[in-house]
Each structure stands twice: as structure tokens, then as C-alpha cells.
ROGU-583034 format. One record per residue: residue number from 1; residue in one letter; x, y, z of N, C-alpha, C in turn. Coordinates in steps of 0.1 Angstrom, whole numbers, always signed. Layout:
% ROGU-583034
+------+------+-------+-------+-------+-------+-------+-------+-------+-------+-------+
! pami ! nulo !   n_u !   n_v !   n_w !  ca_u !  ca_v !  ca_w !   c_u !   c_v !   c_w !
+------+------+-------+-------+-------+-------+-------+-------+-------+-------+-------+
!  NUM !    a !     X !     Y !     Z !     X !     Y !     Z !     X !     Y !     Z !
...
+------+------+-------+-------+-------+-------+-------+-------+-------+-------+-------+
This chain:
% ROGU-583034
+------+------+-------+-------+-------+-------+-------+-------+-------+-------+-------+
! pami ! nulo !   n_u !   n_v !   n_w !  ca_u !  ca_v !  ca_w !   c_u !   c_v !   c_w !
+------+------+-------+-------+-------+-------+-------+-------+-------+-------+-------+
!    1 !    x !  +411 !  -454 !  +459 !  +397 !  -450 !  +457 !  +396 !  -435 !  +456 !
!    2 !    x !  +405 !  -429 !  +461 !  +403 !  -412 !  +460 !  +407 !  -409 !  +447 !
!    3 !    x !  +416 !  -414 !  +442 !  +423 !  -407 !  +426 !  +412 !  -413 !  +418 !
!    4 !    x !  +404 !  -424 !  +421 !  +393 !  -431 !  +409 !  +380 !  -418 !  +414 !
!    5 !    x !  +380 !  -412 !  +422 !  +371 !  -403 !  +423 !  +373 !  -389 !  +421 !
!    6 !    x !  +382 !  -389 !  +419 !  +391 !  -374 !  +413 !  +385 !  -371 !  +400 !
!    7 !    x !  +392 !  -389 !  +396 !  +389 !  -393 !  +378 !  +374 !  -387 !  +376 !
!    8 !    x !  +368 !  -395 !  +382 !  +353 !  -393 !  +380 !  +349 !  -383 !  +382 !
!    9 !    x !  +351 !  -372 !  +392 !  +345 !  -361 !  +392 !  +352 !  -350 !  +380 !
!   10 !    x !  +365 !  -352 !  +381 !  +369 !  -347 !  +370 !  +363 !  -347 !  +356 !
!   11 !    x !  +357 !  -357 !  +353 !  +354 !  -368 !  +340 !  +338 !  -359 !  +338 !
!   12 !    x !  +330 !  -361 !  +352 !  +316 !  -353 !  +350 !  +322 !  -340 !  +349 !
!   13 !    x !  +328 !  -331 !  +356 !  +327 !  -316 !  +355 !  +334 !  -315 !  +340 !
!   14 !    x !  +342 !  -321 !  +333 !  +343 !  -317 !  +321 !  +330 !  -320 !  +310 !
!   15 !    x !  +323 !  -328 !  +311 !  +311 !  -333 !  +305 !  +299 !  -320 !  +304 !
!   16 !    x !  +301 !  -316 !  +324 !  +289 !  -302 !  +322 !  +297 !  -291 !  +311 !
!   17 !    x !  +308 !  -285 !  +315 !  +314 !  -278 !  +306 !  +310 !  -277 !  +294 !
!   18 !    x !  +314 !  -290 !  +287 !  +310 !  -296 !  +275 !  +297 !  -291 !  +268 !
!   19 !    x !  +286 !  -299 !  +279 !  +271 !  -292 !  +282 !  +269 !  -284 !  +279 !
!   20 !    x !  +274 !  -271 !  +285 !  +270 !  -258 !  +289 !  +275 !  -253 !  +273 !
!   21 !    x !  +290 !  -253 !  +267 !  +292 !  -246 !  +255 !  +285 !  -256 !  +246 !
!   22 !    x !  +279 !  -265 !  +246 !  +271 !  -270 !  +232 !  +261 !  -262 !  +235 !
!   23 !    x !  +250 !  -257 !  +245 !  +239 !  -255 !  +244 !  +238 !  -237 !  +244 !
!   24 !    x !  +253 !  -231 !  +248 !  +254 !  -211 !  +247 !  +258 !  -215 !  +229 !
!   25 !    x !  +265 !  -226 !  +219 !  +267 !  -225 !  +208 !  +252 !  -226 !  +199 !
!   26 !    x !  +244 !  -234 !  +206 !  +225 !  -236 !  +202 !  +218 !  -226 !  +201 !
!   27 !    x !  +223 !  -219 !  +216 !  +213 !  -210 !  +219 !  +219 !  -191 !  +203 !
!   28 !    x !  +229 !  -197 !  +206 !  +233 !  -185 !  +195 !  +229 !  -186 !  +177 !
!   29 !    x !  +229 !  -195 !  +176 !  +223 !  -203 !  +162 !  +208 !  -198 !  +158 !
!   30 !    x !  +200 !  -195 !  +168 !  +185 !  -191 !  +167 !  +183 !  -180 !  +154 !
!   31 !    x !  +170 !  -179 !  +146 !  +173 !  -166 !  +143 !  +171 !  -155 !  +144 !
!   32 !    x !  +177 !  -146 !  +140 !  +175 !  -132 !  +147 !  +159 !  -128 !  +146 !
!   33 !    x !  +158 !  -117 !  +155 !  +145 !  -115 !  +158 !  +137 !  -107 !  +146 !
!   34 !    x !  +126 !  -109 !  +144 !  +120 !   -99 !  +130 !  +126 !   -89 !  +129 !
!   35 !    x !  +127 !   -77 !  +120 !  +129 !   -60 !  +118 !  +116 !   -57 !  +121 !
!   36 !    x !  +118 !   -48 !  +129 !  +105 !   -35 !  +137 !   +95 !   -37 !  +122 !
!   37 !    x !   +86 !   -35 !  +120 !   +73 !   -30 !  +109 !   +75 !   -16 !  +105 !
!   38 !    x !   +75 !   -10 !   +95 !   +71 !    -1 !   +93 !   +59 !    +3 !   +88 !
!   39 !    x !   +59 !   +16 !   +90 !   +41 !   +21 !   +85 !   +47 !   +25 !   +66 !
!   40 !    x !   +34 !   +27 !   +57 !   +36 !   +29 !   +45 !   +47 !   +46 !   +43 !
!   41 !    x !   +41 !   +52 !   +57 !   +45 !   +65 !   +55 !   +55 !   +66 !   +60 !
!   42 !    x !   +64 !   +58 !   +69 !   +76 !   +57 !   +68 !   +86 !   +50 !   +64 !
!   43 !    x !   +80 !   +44 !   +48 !   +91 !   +36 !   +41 !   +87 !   +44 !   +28 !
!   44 !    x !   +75 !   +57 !   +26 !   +80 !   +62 !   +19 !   +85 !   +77 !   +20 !
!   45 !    x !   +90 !   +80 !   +28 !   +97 !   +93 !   +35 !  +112 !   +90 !   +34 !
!   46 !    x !  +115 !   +78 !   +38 !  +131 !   +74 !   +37 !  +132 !   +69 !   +21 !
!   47 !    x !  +122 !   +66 !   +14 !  +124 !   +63 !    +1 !  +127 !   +76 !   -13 !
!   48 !    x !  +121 !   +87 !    -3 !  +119 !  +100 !    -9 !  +131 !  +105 !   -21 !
!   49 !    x !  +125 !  +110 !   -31 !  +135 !  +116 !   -39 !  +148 !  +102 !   -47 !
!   50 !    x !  +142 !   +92 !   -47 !  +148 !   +82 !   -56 !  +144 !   +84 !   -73 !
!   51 !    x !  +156 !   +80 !   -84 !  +159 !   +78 !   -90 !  +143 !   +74 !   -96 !
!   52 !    x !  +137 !   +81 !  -107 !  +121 !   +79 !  -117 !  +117 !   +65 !  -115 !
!   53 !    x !  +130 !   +55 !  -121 !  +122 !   +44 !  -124 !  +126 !   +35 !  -111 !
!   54 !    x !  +127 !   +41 !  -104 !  +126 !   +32 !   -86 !  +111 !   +40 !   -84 !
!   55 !    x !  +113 !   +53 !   -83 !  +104 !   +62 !   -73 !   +90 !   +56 !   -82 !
!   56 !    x !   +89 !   +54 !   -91 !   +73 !   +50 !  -101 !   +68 !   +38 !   -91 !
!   57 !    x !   +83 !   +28 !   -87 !   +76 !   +18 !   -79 !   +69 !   +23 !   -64 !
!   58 !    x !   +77 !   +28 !   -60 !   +82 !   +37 !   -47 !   +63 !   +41 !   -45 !
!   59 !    x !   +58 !   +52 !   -58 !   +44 !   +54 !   -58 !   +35 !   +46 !   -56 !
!   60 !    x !   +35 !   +28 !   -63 !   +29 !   +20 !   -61 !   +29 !   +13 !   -51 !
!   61 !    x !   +33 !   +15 !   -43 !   +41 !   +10 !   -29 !   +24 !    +2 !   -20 !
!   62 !    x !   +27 !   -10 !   -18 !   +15 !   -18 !   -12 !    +4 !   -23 !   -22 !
!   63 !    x !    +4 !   -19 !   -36 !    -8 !   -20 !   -45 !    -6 !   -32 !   -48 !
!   64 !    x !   -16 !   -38 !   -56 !   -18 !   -50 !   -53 !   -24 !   -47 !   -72 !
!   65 !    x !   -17 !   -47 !   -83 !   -17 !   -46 !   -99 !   -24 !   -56 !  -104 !
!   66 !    x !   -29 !   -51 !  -115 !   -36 !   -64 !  -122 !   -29 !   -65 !  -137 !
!   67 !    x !   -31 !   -70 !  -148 !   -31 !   -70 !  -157 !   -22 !   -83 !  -161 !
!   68 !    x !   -13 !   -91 !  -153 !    -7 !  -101 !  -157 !    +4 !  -101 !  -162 !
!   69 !    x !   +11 !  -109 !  -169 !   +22 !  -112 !  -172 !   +27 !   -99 !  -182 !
!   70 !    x !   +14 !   -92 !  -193 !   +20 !   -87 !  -200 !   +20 !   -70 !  -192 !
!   71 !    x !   +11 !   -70 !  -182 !   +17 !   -58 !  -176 !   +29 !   -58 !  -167 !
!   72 !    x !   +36 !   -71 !  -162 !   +46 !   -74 !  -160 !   +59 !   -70 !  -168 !
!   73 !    x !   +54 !   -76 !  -180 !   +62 !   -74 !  -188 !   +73 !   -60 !  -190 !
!   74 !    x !   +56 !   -53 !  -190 !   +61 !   -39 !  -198 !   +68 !   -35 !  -187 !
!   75 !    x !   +67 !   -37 !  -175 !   +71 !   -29 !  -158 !   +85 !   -33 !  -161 !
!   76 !    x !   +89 !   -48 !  -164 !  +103 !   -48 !  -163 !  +114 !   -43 !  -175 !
!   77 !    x !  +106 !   -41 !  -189 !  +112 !   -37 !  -199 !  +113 !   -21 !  -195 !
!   78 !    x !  +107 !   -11 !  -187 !  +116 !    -2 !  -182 !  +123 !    -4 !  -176 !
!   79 !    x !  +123 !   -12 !  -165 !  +134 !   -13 !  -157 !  +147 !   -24 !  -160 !
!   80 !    x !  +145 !   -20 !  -174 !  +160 !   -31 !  -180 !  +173 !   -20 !  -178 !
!   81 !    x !  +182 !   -32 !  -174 !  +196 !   -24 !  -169 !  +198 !   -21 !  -153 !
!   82 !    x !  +187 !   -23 !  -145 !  +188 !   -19 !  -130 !  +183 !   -31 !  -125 !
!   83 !    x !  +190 !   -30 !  -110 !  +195 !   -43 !  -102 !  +180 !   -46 !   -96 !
!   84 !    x !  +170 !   -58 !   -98 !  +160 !   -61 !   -95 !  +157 !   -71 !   -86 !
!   85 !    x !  +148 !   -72 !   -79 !  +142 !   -86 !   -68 !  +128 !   -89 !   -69 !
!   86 !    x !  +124 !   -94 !   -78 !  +111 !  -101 !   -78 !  +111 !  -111 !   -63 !
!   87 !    x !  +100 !  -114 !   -53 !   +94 !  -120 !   -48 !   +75 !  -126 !   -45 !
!   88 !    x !   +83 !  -141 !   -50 !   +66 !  -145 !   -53 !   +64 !  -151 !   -40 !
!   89 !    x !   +50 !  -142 !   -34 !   +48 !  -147 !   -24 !   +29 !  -155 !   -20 !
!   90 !    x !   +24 !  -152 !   -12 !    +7 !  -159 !   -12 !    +5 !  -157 !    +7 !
!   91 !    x !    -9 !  -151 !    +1 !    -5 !  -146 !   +19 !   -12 !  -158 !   +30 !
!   92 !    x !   -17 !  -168 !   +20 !   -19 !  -180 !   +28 !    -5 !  -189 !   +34 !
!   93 !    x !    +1 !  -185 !   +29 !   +18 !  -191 !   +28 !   +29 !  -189 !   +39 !
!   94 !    x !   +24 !  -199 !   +49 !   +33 !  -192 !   +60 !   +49 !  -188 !   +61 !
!   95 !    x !   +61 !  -195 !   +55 !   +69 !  -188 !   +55 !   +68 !  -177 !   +45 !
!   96 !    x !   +65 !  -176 !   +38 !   +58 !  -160 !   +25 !   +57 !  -156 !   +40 !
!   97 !    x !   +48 !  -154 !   +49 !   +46 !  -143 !   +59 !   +56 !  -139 !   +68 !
!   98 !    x !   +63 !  -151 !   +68 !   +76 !  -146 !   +83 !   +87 !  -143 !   +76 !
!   99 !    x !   +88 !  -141 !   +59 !  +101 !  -131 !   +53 !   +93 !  -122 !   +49 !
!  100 !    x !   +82 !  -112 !   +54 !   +79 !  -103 !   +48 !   +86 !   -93 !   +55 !
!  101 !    x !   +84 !   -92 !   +69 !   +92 !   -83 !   +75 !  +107 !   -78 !   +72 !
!  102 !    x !  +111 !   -88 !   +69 !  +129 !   -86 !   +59 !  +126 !   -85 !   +48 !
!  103 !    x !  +116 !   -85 !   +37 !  +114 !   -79 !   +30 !  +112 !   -65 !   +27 !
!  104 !    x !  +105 !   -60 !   +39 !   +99 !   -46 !   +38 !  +110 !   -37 !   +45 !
!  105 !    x !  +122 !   -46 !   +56 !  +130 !   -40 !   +57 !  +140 !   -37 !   +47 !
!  106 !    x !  +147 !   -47 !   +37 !  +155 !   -45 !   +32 !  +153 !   -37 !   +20 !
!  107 !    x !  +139 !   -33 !   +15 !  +131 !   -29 !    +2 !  +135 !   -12 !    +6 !
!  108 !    x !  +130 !   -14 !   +20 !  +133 !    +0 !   +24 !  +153 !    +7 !   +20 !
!  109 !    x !  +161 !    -5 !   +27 !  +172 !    -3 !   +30 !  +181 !    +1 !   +16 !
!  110 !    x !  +181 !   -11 !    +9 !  +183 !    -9 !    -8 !  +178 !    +0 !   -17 !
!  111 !    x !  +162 !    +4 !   -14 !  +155 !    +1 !   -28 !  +159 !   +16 !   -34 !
!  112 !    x !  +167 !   +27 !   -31 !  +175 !   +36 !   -41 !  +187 !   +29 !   -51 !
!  113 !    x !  +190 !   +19 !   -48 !  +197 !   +13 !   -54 !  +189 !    +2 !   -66 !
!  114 !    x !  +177 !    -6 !   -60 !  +175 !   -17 !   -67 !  +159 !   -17 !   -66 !
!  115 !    x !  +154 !   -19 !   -75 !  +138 !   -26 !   -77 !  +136 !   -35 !   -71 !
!  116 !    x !  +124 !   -31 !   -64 !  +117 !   -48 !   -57 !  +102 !   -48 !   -63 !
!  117 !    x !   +99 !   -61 !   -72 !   +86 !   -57 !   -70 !   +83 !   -79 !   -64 !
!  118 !    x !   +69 !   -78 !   -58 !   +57 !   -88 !   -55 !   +55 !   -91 !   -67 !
!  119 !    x !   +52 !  -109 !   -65 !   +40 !  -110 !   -72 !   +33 !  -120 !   -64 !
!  120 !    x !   +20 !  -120 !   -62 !   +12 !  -121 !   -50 !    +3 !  -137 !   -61 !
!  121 !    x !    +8 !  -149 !   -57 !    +6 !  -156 !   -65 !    -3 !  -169 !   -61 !
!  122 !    x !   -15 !  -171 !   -66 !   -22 !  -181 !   -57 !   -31 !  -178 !   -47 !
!  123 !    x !   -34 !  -165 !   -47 !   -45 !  -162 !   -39 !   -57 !  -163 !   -48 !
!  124 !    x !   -64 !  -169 !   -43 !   -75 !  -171 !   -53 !   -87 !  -159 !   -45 !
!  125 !    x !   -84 !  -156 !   -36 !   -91 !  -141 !   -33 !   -82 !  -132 !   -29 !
!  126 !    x !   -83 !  -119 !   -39 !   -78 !  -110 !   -40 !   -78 !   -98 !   -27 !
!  127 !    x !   -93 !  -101 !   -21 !   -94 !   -94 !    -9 !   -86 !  -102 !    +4 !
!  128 !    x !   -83 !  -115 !    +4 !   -74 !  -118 !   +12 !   -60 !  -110 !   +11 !
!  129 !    x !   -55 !  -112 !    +0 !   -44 !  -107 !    -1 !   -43 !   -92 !    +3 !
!  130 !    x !   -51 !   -83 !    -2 !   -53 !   -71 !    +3 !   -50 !   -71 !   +21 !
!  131 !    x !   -59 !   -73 !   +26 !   -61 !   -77 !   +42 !   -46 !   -77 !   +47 !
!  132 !    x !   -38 !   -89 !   +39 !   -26 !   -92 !   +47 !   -17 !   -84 !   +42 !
!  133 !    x !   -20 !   -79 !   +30 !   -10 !   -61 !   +26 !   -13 !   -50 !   +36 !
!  134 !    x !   -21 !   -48 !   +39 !   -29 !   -38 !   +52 !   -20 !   -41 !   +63 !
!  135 !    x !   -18 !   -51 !   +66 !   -13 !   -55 !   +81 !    +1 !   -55 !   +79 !
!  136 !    x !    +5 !   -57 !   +65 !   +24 !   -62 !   +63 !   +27 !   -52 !   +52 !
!  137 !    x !   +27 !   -39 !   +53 !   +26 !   -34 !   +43 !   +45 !   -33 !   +34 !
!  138 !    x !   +42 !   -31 !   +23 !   +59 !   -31 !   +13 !   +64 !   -18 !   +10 !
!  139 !    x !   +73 !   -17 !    +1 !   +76 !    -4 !    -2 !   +79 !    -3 !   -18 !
!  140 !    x !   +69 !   -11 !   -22 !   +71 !   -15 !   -38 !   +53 !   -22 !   -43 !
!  141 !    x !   +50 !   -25 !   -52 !   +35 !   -35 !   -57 !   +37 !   -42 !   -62 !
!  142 !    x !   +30 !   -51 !   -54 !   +30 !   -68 !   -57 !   +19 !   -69 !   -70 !
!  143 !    x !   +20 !   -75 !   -80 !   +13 !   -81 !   -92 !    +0 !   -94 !   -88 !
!  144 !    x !   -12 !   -92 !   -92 !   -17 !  -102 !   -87 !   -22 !  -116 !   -95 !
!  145 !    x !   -16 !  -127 !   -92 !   -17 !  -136 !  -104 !   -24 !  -149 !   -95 !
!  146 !    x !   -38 !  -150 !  -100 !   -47 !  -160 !   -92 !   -43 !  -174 !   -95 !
!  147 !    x !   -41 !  -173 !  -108 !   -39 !  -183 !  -120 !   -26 !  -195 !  -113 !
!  148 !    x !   -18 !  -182 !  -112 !    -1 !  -188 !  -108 !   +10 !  -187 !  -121 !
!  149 !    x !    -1 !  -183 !  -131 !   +11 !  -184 !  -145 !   +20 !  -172 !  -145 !
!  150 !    x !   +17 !  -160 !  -138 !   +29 !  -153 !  -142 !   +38 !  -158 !  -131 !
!  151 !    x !   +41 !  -161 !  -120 !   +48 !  -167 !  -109 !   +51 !  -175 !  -114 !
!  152 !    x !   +46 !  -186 !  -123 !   +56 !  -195 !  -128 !   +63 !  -191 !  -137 !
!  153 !    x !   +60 !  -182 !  -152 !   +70 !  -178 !  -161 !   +81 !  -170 !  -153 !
!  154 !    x !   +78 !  -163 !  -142 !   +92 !  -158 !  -136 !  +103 !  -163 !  -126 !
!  155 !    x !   +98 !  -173 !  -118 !  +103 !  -181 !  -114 !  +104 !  -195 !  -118 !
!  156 !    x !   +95 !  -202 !  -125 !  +104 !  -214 !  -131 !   +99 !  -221 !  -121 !
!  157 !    x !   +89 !  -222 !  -110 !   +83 !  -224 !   -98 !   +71 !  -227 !   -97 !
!  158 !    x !   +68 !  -236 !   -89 !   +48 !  -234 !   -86 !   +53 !  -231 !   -70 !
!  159 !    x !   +66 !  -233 !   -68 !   +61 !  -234 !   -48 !   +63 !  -214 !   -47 !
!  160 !    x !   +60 !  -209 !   -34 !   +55 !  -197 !   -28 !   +69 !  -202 !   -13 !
!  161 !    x !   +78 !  -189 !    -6 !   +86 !  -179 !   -15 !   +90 !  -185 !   -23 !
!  162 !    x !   +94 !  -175 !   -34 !  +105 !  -176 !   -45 !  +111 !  -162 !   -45 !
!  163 !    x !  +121 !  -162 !   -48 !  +131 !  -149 !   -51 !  +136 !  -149 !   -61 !
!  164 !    x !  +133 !  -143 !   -71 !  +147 !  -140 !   -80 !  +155 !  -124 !   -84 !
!  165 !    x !  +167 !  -131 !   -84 !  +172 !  -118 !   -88 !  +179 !  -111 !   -99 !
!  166 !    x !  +182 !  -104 !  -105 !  +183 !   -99 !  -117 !  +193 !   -87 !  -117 !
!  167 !    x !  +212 !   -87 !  -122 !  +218 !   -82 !  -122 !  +214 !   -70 !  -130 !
!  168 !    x !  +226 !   -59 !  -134 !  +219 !   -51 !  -142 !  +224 !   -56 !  -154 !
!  169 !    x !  +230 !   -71 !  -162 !  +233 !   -73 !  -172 !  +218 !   -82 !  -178 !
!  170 !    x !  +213 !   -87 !  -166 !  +205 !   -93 !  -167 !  +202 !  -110 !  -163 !
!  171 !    x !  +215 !  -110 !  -159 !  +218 !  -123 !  -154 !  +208 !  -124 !  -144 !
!  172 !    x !  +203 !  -137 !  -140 !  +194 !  -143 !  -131 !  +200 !  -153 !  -120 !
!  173 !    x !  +195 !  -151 !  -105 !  +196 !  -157 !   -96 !  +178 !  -165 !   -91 !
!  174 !    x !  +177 !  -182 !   -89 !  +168 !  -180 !   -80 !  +171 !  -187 !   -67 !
!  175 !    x !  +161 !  -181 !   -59 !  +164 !  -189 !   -45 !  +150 !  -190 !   -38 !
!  176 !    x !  +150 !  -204 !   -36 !  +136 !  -213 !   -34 !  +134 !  -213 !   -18 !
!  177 !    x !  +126 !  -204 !    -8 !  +126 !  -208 !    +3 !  +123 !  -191 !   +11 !
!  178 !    x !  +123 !  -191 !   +24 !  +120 !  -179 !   +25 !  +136 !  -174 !   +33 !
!  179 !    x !  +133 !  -163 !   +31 !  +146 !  -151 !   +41 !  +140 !  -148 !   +53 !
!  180 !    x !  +149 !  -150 !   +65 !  +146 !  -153 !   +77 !  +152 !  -141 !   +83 !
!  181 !    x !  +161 !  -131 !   +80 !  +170 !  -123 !   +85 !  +172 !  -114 !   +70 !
!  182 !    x !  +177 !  -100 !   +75 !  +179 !   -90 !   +68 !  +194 !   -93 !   +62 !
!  183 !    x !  +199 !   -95 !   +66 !  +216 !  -100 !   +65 !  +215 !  -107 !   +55 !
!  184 !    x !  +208 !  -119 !   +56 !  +211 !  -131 !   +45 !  +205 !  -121 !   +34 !
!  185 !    x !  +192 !  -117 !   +33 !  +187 !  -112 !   +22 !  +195 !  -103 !   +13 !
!  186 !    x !  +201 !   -90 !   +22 !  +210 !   -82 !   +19 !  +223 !   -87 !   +10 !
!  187 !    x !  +226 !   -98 !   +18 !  +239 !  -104 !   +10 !  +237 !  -106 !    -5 !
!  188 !    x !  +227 !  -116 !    -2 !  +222 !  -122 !   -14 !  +217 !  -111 !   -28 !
!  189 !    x !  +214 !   -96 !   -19 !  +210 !   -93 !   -29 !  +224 !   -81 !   -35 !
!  190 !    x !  +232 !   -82 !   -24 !  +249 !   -78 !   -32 !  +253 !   -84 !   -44 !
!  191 !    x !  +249 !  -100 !   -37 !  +255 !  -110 !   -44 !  +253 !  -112 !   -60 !
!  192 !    x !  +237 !  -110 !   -62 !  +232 !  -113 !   -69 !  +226 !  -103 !   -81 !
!  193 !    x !  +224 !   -91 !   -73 !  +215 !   -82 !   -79 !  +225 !   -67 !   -84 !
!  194 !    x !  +234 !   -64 !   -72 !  +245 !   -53 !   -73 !  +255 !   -60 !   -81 !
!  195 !    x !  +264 !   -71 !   -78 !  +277 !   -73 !   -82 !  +276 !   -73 !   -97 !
!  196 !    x !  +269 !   -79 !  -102 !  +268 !   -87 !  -119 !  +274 !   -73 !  -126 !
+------+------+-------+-------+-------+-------+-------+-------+-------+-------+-------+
């Protein structure tokens, strides 16, 4: 009876064991915590002294543009040849809101290297979207499309996030969903926007 209780206790304490690294492997899996906020005036102080056709964005930085697809247009036909990240977001749009923060961080982190512009798609009030620009502010201007049609000619999409990215040959990446962490974003935008 002793060695069948050896078994047994042996049998449970490896079981907790077991327990314990399934749930320290769970607990590590979570995702990382937001990036700090910044204010407009300190993503454009670290943005300072970039390259014309970044720094033009860099100026617009939080504005919320009108004119649509064909003012779209013309924004990207300067910026042909340089590594770009359109994201279409809606500030009714809850994950759109919980990748803004890694948005604004990585816009900051890259954006001497690469173009970020918004396009702010499906607000059907413009002063909404303003409001949640105020509170989450960018370091680039989001485009404002009520309609949805320029968010769709650029993404190929009706859903809210969308990402696409744009090497400097011009090759296109999209990615349907939001960015949860600066790391994935960053990668993705090595991957997609630098490497080509």
C-alpha cells in the first residue's frame, strides 16, 4: 500500500507541475501592454527634419482631409517610389481603436523611413472622428471617406482595420485585422514596406 501511494502522490505532484508550466506558458502568451501615448508635440519633435515628402505628411499630422479618392490620389502619386502604410480605420470600430496606440507608436518610430497615411472610413460624422483624433492623436492625416469608397478602392475591403502596404516598387501587401503590439506591426512593415 505504500509504493501504490508513492505512485499516487508522485502521479498528483507531477500533474501540479504540469499545471503550473501550462498556465506560467498562458500567462506569457497575453498581449503586450499598449505603447505610452504621445502628445502631437512630441511625435512631431522626434519626427523633426525628415525627408520633404514624409515631413509634408509629418505637417498634416492628426488632420482629418477631405477631397476623396482623387485627393488621395494625387498624395500617393508623390509619394511614388517610397515605402508606404495606408490604414483604414473608423473610430466607432473597436479594434481600429486598440491598434491605434501601435500605430502612433510605430508612425513615430519608422515614419523617416516610410509614409503612413489614415483613411478614416465610415464615419458618417466627421465630428466624431475628430473627437477620437483629439484623444488618439497620429503623426500623419487620415483621409475622410463617409461613403467607404475610397477605403474600398484601397483596400479591396468594406471591413475597418485594414492595412496595406506598399514597397517602394510598388508591390502591395494587405492585412485584414488589427495590430495588437508594435513588434508585429514593425515586422510587418520590414517585411512588407522596407524589404521589396
Amino acid at each position: 500500500m505504500t509504493a501504490k501511494r508513492l505512485s499516487f502522490t508522485a502521479a498528483a505532484l507531477a500533474l501540479v507541475i504540469l499545471l503550473i508550466i501550462g498556465l506560467a506558458q498562458l500567462g506569457s502568451s497575453t498581449p503586450a501592454p499598449p505603447p505610452p501615448r504621445l502628445t502631437l508635440a512630441q511625435m512631431r519633435t522626434r519626427l523633426a527634419g525628415s525627408a520633404p515628402q514624409l515631413a509634408s505628411l509629418h505637417a498634416q499630422a492628426n488632420e482629418l482631409l477631405g477631397g476623396g479618392i482623387g485627393a488621395l490620389d494625387v498624395r500617393l502619386r508623390r509619394l511614388h517610389g517610397q515605402p508606404l502604410v495606408i490604414n483604414k480605420w473608423a473610430s466607432w470600430c473597436a479594434p481600429c481603436r486598440s491598434e491605434f496606440g501601435v500605430f502612433q507608436s510605430v508612425s513615430v518610430t519608422l515614419g523617416r523611413q516610410v509614409a503612413f497615411i489614415g483613411i478614416d472610413s465610415g464615419d458618417t460624422n466627421r465630428s466624431e472622428a475628430l473627437a477620437f483624433l483629439r484623444t488618439s492623436p497620429l503623426s500623419y492625416p487620415s483621409y475622410y471617406d463617409a461613403s467607404e469608397r475610397v477605403g474600398l478602392a484601397i483596400t479591396d475591403s468594406s471591413s475597418t482595420p485594414v492595412t496595406v502596404f506598399f514597397d517602394r516598387a510598388g508591390h502591395e501587401y494587405i492585412h485584414q485585422g488589427p495590430y495588437l503590439s508594435t513588434a508585429r506591426l514593425e515586422q510587418d512593415v520590414a517585411r512588407y514596406a522596407l524589404d521589396g
